[in-house]
N, C-alpha and C positions, 0 to 999 in steps of 0.2 A: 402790695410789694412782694411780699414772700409769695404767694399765688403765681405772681410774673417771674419770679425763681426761680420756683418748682418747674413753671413748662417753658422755662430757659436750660435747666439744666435737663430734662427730659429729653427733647429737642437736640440738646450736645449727643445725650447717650445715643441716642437715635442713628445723627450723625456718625457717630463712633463707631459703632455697631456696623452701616452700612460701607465704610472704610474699611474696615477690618473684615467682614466677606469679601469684599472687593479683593482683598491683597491676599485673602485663601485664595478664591478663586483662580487670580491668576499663579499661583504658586502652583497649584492643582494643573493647568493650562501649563505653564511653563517644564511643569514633571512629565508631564503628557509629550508632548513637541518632542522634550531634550531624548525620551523615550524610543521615538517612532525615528528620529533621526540618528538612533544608534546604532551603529552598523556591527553585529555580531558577525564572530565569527567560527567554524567550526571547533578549532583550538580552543577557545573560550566553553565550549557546549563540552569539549573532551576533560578538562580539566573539571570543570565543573562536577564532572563525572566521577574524575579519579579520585578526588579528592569528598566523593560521598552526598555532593550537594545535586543529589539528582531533582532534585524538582524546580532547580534553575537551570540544572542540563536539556532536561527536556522541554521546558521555556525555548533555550536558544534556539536549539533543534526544530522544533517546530516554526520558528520564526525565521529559521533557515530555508524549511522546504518552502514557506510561505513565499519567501523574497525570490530564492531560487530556482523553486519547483523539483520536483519531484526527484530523489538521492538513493539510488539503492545501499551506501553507505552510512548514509543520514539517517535513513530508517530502520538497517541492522542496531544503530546506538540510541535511536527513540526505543526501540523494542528494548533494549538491556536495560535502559534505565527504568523503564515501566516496570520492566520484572523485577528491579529491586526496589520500587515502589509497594510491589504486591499486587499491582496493578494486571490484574493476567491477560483479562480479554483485551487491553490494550495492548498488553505486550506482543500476542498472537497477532492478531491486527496490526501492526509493525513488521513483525517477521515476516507475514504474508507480504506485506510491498514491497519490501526490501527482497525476497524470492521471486516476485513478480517481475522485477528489474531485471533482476540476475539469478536467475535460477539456477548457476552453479557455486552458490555462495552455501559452499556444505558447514559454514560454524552456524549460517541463519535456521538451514535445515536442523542441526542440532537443537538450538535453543528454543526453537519453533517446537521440537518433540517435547522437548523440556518442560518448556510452559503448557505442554497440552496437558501431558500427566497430572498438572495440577488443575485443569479443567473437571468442573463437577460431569459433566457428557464428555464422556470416550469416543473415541473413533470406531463406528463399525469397522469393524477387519470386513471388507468386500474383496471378494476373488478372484483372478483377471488373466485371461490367459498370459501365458511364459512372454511370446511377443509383444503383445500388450504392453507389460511390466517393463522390458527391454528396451522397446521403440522408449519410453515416457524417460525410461532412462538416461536412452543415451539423448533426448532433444534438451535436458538438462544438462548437459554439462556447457552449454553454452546458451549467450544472449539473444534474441531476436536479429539483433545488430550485427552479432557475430556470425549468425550461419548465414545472414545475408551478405556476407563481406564473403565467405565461404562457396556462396552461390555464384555467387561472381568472379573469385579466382576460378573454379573449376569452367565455369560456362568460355573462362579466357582460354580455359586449357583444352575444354574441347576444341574452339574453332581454332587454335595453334594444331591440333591433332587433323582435323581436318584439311585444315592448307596441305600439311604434311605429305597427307595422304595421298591428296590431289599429285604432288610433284615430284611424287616422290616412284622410283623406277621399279625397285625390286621387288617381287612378289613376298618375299619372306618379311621384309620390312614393311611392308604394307599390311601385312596380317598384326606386325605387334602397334601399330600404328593405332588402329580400327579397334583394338581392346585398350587399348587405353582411351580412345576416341568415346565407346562403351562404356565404361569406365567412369568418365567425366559427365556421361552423359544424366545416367543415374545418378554421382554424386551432385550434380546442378536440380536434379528433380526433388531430391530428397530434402537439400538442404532449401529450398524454396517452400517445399512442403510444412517443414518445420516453421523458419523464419515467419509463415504466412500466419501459422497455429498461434505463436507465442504473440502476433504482433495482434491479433484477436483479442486475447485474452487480454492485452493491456487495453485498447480501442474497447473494448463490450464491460470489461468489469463485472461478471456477473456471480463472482463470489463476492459473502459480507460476512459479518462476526457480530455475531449477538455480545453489546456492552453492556444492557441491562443485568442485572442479577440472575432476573428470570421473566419469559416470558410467553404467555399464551397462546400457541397456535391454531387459529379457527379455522374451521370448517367453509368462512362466509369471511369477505371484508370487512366485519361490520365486529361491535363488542359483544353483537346477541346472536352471534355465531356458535353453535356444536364447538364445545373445547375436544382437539385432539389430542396434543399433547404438550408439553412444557420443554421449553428451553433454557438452559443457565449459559451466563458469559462468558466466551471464548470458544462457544459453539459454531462453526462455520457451517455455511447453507450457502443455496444458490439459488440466486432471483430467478424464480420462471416468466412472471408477471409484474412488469416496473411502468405499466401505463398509468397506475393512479400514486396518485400523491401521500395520501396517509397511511395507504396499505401498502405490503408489497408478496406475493405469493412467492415460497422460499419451497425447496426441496432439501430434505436432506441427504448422505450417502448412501440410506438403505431402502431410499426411494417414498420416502412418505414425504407429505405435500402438505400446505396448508399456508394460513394467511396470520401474518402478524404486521402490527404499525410501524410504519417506517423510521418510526426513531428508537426502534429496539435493535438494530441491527445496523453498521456501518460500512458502506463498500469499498471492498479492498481496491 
């Protein structure tokens, strides 16, 4: 009788036991669901923010770009919040998307400087002619979007100069016709030329940011590669080579080459 007891009451606990996961589980399942069906928003990600709680700011934030896609706004405030994480090479890696969107967002340009200073690798200073530095200049003060919107008033503004021209009687009129006709002509080429550059760089991606600590640049894909040299996070490179999967051959700014694993480094 006590023997039938014992593997009666056994049997209960058993029971019990299997109830009682049961009712985690769906507790778990039910946190989960109420979770994925909650619809954040950027205000929620900003206060989150203001008020210090960055590491559910940038929770939101990122569950933002995720639902939305990709925010040159969204990604200027993932990058601030990283920087008061301490988080650097994320934070650079944010400021670079967020510049990649909109590259005349001069506070992302600032804090992008910002956080590099605290990068253990500095930027070579590389030299560039006067032009160079000017052209790169002025195609930043606007979006991809923008110079193509650009390309297009002017391209309207030529063939209004054109008709013009056509119908138009006076010789003197028709000389200032034909400069502005010129005019339009090149600014339709230029702003195409730019538009075409930035919308590249968004379509190729071929800048990334080393998040690891540090990491080994070889000689060869492989771990029994010739070590070149090391890199620390918040280092930016640019993929020369993205055919294989675990490696990826990266160049840096002052032209040295080499291969490190694909999960040291993230594409802007």
């Amino acid at each position: 009788m006590v023997i039938c007891q014992i593997v009666h009451m056994k049997h209960l606990i058993y029971v019990i036991g299997l109830f009682l996961c049961s009712l985690a589980s769906q507790s778990v399942q039910a946190s989960t669901f109420a979770d994925s069906t909650r619809v954040y928003t950027k205000s929620m990600a900003d206060s989150a923010y203001a008020g210090g709680d960055y590491a559910t700011a940038i929770y939101i934030y990122e569950q933002l770009l995720e639902a939305n896609g990709e925010s040159a706004a969204i990604y200027y405030n993932l990058g601030g919040a990283y920087y008061k994480m301490d988080e650097i090479a994320r934070a650079i890696l944010n400021y670079e998307r967020a510049l990649l969107l909109d590259p005349s967002n001069a506070d992302a340009m600032f804090n992008l400087e910002l956080a590099r200073s605290k990068a253990v690798d500095k930027n070579a200073v590389i030299s560039e002619l006067f032009f160079v530095r000017w052209y790169r200049e002025f195609a930043a003060i606007m979006s991809a979007n923008a110079w193509s919107r650009v390309a297009i008033l002017c391209f309207i503004i030529l063939i209004s100069c054109l008709t013009l021209f056509i119908f138009s009687k006076k010789r003197k009129t028709k000389k200032i016709i034909f400069i502005f006709a010129l005019l339009s002509l090149l600014c339709t080429a230029l702003a195409n030329v730019i538009a075409s550059s930035q919308t590249a760089k968004l379509l190729y991606r071929e800048g990334a940011i080393v998040v690891e600590p540090s990491v080994t640049v070889r000689s060869t894909p492989s771990t029994n590669g010739t070590e070149l040299f090391i890199l620390h996070e918040g280092k930016k490179v640019k993929i020369k080579d993205d055919s294989m999967k675990a490696w990826k051959e990266i160049e840096i700014e002052d032209g040295n080459i080499g291969w490190l694993p694909a999960e040291s480094i993230e594409r802007i």
